[in-house]
KEKOLTOR-436941 format. One record per residue (C-alpha): residue number from 1; residue in three letters; x, y, z. Coordinates in nm, 3 decimals, always signed. Layout:
N
site seq = NUM type = ALA x = X y = Y z = Z .
...
//
This chain:
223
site seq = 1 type = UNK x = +5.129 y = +0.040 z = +5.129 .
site seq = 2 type = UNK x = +5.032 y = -0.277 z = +4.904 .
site seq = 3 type = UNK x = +4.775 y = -0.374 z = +5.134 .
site seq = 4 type = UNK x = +4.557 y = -0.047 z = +5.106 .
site seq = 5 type = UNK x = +4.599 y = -0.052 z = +4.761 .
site seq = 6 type = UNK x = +4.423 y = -0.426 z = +4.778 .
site seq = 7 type = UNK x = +4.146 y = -0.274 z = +4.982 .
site seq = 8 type = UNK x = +4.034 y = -0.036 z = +4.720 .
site seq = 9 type = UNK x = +4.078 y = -0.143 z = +4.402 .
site seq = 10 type = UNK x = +3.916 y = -0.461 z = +4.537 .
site seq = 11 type = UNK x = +3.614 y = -0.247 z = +4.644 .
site seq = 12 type = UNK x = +3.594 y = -0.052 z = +4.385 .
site seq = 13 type = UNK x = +3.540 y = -0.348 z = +4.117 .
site seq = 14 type = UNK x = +3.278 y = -0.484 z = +4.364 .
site seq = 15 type = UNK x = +3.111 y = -0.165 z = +4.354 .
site seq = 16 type = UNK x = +3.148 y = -0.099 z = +3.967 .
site seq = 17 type = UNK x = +2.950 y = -0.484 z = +3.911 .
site seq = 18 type = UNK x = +2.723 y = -0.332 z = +4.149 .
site seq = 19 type = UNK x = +2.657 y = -0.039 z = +3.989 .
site seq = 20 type = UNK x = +2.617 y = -0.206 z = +3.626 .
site seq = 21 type = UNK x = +2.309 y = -0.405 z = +3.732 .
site seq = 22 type = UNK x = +2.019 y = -0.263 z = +3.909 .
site seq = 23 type = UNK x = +1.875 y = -0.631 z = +4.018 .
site seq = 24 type = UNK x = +2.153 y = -0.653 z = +4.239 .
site seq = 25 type = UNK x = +2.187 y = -0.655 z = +4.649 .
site seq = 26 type = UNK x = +2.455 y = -0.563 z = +4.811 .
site seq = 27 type = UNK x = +2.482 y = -0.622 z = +5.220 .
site seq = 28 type = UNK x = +2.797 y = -0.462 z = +5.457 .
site seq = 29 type = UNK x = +2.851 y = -0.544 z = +5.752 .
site seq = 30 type = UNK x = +3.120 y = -0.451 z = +6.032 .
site seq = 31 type = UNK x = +3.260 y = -0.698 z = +6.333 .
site seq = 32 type = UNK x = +3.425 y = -0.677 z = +6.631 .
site seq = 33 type = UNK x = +3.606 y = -0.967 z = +6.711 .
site seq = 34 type = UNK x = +3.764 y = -1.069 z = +7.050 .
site seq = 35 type = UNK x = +4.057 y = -1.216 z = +7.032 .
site seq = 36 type = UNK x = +4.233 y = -1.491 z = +7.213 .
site seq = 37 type = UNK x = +4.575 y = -1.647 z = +7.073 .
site seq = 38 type = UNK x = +4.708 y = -1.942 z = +7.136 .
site seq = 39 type = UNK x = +5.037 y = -2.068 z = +7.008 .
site seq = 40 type = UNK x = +5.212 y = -2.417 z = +6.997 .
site seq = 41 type = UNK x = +5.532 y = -2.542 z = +6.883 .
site seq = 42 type = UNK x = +5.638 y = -2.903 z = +6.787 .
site seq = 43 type = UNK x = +5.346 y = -3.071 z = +6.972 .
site seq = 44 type = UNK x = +5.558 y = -3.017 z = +7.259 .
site seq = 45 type = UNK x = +5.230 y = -2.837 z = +7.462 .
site seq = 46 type = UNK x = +5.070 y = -2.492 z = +7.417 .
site seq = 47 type = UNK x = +5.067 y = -2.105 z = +7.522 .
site seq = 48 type = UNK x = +4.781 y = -1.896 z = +7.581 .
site seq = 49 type = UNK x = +4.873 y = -1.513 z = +7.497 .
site seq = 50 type = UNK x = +4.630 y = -1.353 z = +7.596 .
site seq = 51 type = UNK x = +4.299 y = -1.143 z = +7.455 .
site seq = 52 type = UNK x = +4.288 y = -0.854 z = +7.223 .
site seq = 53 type = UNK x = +4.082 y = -0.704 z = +6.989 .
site seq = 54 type = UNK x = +4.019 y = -0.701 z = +6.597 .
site seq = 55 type = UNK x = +3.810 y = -0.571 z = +6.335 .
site seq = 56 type = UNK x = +3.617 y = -0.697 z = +6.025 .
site seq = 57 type = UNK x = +3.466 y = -0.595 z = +5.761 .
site seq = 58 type = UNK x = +3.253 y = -0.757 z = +5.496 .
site seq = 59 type = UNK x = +3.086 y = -0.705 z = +5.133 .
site seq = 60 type = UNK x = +2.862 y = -0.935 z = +4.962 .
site seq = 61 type = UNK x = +2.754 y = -0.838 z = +4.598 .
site seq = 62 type = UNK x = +2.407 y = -1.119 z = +4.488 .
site seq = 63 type = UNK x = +2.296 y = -1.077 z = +4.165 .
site seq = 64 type = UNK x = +2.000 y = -1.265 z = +3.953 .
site seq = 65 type = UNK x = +2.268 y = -1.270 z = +3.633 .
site seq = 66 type = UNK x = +2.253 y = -1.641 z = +3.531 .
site seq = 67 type = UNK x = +2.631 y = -1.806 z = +3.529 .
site seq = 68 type = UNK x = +2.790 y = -1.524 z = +3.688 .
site seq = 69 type = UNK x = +2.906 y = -1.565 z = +4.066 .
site seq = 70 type = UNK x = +2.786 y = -1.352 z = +4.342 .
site seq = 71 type = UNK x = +3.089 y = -1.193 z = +4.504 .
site seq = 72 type = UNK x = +3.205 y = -1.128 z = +4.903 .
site seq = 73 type = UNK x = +3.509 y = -0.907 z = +4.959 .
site seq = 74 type = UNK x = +3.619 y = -0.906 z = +5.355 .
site seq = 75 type = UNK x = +3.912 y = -0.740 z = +5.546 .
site seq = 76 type = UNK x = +4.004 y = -0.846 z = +5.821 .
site seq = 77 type = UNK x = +4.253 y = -0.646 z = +6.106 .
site seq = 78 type = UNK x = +4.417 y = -0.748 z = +6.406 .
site seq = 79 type = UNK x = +4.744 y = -0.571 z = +6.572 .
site seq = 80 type = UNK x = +4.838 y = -0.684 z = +6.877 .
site seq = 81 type = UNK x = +5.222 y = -0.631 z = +7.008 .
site seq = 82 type = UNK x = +5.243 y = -0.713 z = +7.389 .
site seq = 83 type = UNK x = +5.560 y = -0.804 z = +7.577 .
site seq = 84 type = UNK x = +5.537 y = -1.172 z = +7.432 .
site seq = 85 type = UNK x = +5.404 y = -1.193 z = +7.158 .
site seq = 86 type = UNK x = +5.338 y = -0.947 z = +6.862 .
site seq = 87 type = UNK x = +5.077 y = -1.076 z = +6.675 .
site seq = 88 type = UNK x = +4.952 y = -0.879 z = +6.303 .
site seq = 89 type = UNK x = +4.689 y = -1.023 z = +6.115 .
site seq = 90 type = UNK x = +4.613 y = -0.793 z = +5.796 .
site seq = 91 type = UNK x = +4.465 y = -0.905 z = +5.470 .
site seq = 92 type = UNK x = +4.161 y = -0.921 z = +5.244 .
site seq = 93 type = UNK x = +3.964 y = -1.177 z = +5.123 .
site seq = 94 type = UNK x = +3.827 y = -1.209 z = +4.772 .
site seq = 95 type = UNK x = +3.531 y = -1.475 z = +4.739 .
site seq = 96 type = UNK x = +3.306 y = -1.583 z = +4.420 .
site seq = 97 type = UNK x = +3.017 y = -1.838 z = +4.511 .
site seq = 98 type = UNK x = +2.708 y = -1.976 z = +4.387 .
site seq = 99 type = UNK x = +2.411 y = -2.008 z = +4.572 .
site seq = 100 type = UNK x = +2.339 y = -2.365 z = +4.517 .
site seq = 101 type = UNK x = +2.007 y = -2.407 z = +4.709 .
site seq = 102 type = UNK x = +1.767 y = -2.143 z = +4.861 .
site seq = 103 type = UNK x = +1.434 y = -2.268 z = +4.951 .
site seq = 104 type = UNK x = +1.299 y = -2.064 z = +5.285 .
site seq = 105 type = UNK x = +1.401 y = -2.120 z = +5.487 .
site seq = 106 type = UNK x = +1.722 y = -2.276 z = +5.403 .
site seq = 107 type = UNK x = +2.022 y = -2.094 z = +5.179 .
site seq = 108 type = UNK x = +2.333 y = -2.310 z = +5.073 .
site seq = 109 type = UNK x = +2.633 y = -2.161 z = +4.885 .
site seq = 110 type = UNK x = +2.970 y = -2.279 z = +4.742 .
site seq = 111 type = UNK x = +3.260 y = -2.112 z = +4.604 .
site seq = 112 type = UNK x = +3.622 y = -2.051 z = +4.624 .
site seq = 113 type = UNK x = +3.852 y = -1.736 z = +4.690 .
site seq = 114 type = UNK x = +4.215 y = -1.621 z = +4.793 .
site seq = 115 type = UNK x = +4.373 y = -1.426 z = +5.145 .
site seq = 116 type = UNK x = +4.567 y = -1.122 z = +5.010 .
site seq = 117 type = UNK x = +4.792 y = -0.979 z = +5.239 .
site seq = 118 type = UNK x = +4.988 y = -1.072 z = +5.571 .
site seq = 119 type = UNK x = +4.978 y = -1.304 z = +5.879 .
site seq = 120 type = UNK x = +5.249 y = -1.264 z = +6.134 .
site seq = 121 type = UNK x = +5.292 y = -1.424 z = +6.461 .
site seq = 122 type = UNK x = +5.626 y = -1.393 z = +6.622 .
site seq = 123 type = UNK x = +5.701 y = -1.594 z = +6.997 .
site seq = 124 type = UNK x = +5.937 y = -1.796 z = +7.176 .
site seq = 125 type = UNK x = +6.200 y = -1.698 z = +6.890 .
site seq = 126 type = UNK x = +5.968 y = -1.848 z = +6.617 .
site seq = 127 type = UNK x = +5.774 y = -1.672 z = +6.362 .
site seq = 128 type = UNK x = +5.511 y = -1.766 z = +6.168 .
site seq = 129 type = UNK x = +5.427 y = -1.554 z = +5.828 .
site seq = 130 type = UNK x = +5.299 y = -1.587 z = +5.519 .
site seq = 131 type = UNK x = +5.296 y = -1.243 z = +5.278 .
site seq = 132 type = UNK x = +5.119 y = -1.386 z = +4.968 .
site seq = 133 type = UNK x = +4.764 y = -1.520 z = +4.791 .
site seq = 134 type = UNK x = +4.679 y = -1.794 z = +4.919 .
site seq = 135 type = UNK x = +4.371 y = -2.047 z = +4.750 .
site seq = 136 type = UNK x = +4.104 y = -2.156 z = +4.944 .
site seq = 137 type = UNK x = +3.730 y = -2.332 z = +4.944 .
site seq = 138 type = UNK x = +3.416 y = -2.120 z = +5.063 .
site seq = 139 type = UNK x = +3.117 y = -2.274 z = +5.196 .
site seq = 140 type = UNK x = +2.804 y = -2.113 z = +5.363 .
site seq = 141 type = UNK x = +2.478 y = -2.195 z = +5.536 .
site seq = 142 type = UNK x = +2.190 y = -2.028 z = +5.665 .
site seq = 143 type = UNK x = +1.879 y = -2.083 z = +5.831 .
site seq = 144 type = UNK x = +1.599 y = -1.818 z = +5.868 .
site seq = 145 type = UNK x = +1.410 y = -1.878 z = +6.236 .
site seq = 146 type = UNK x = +1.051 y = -1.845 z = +6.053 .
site seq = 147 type = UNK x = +0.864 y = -1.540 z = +6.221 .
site seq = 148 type = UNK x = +1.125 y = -1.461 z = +6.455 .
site seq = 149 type = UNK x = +1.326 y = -1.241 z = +6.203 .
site seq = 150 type = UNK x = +1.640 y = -1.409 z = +6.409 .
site seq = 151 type = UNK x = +1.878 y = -1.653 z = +6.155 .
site seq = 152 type = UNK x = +2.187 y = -1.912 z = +6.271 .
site seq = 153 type = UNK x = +2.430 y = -1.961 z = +6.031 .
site seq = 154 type = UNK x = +2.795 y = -2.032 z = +5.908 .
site seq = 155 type = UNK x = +3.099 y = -1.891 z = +5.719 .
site seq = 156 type = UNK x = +3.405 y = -2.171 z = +5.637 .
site seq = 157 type = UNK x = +3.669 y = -2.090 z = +5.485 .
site seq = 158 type = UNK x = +3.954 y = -2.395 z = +5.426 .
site seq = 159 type = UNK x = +4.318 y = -2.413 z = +5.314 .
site seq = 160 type = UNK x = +4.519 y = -2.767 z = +5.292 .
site seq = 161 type = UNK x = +4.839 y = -2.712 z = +5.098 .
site seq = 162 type = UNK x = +5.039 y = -3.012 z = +5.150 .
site seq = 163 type = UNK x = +5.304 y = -2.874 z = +4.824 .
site seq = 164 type = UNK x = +5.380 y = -2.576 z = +5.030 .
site seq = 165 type = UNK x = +5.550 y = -2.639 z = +5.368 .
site seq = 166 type = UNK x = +5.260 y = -2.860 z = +5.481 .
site seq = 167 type = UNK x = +5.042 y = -2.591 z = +5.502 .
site seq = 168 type = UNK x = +4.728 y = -2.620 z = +5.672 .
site seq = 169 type = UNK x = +4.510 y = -2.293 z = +5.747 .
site seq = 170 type = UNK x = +4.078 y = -2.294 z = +5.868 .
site seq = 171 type = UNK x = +3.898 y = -2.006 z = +5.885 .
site seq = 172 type = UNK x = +3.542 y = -2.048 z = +6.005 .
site seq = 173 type = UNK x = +3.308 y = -1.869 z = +6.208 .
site seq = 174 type = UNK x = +2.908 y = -1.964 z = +6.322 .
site seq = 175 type = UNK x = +2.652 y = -1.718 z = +6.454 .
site seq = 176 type = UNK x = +2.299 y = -1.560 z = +6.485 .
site seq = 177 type = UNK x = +2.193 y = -1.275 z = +6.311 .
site seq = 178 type = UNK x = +1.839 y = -1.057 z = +6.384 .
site seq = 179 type = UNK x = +1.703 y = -0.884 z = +6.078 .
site seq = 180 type = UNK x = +1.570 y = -0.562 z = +6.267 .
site seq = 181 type = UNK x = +1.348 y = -0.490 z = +5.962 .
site seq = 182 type = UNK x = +1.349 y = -0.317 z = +5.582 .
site seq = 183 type = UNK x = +1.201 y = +0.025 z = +5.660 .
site seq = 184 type = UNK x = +1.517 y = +0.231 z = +5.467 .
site seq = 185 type = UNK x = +1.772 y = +0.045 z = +5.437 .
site seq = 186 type = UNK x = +1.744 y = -0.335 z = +5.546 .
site seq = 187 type = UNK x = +1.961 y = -0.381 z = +5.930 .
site seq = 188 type = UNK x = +2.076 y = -0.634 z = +6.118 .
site seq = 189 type = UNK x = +2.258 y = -0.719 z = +6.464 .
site seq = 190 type = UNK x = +2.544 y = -1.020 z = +6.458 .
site seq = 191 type = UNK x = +2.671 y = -1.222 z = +6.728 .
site seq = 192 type = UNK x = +2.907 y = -1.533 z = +6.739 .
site seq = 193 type = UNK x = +3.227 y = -1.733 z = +6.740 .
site seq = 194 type = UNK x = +3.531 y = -1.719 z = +6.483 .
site seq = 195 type = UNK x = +3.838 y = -1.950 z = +6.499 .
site seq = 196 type = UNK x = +4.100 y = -1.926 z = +6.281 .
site seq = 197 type = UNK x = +4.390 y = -2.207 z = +6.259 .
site seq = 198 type = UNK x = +4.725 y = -2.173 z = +6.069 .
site seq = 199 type = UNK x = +4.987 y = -2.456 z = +6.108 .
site seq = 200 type = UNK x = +5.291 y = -2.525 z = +5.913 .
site seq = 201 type = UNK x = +5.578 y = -2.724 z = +5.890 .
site seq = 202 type = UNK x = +5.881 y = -2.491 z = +5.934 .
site seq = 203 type = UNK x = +6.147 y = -2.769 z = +5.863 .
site seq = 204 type = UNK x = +6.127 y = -3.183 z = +5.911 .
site seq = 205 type = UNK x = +6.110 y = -3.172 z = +6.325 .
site seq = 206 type = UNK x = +5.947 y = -2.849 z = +6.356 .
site seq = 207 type = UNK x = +5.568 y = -2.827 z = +6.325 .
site seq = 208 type = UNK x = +5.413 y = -2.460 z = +6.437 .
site seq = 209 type = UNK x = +5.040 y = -2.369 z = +6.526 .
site seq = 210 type = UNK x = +4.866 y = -2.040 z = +6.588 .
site seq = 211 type = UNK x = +4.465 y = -2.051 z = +6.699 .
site seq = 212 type = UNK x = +4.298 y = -1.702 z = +6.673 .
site seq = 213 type = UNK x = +3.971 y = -1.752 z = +6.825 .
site seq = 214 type = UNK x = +3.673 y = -1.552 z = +6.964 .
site seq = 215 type = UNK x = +3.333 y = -1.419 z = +7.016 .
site seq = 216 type = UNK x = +3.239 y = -1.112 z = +6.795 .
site seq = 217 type = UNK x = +2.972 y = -0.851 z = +6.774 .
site seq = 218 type = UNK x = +2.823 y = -0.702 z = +6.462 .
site seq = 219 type = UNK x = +2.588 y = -0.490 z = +6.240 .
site seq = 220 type = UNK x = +2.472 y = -0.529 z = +5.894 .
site seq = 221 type = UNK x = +2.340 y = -0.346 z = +5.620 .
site seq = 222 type = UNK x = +2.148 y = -0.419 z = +5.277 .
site seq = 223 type = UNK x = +2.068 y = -0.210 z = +5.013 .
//
């Protein structure tokens, strides 16, 4: 399947910069993420299809290498077929940024990456679907809590391509994280929102929508 092929050879040149470079941190993490879609045709009002349940996963590779972007590969899984809607959201993300200002306690980053993969909704006889790599603009912000070990911070990820259908797709997510200390291997707890938008233009009259949006909960790892 192309998309498992994606998966690994995307981690394993993440892993292979890692590995080159010993001044270099790399953090996993894994999220559950509860679902609730919503779809909407045409302006013409809107559907709620009920919850489900998906899965995340992220890399981050942060290096001290001057020029050279830090990297974040995340897939991202959601499969839900019900009796009226069927619903598959199934691709990877490939992100370089640059961590344009970290003074404690505040980190900023900027950078840019593509979706790999597939996005499917299917209702009321219309689909939405894009099987492709798709551009889009990453920007990041966290703030540490001081003495707390507890952070709050944000993950947006935006897509506006008017040359292709009208295209419009946001994928952003805000939450707290609690660093439960370094002793082995650094840990952490996550907990927070994700919404995810995807509207096109499937002719001249007909405009489509699809909200994926939930809480999710999550653990981290750095080593």
């Amino acid at each position: 399947m192309k998309f498992n092929k994606y998966i690994l050879s995307s981690a394993f040149c993440l892993l292979t910069i890692a590995s080159a470079n010993a001044a270099v941190d790399i953090e996993g993490g894994v999220k559950l993420w509860f679902v609730d879609s919503d779809y909407q045709l045409d302006n013409a009002g809107s559907e709620d299809y009920g919850s489900s349940l998906g899965a995340t996963v992220d890399l981050d590779v942060r290096h001290i290498m001057p020029l050279v972007p830090n990297f974040n590969f995340r897939v991202n899984y959601i499969d839900d077929d019900t009796r009226y809607t069927d619903l598959k959201f199934t691709h990877v993300d490939l992100a370089a940024y640059y961590n344009l200002f970290e003074i404690s306690p505040f980190t900023i980053d900027l950078g840019a990456g593509v979706k790999i993969g597939e996005f499917d909704h299917e209702t009321l006889g219309t689909d939405i679907e894009y099987e492709n790599v798709v551009p889009y603009v990453l920007g990041r912000a966290k703030v540490d809590i001081i003495g707390t070990g507890l952070s709050v911070g944000a993950d947006v990820r935006f897509i506006d391509l008017p040359f292709s259908d009208d295209t419009l797709m946001l994928d952003s997510q805000f939450g707290v994280t609690w660093n439960l200390g370094d002793y082995i291997i650094g840990s952490e707890v996550q907990a927070g929102y994700r919404y995810f938008m995807y509207r096109q233009d499937t002719n001249v009259s007909d405009e489509t929508e699809t909200t994926i949006k939930g809480p999710y909960l999550g653990i981290g790892l750095k080593f």
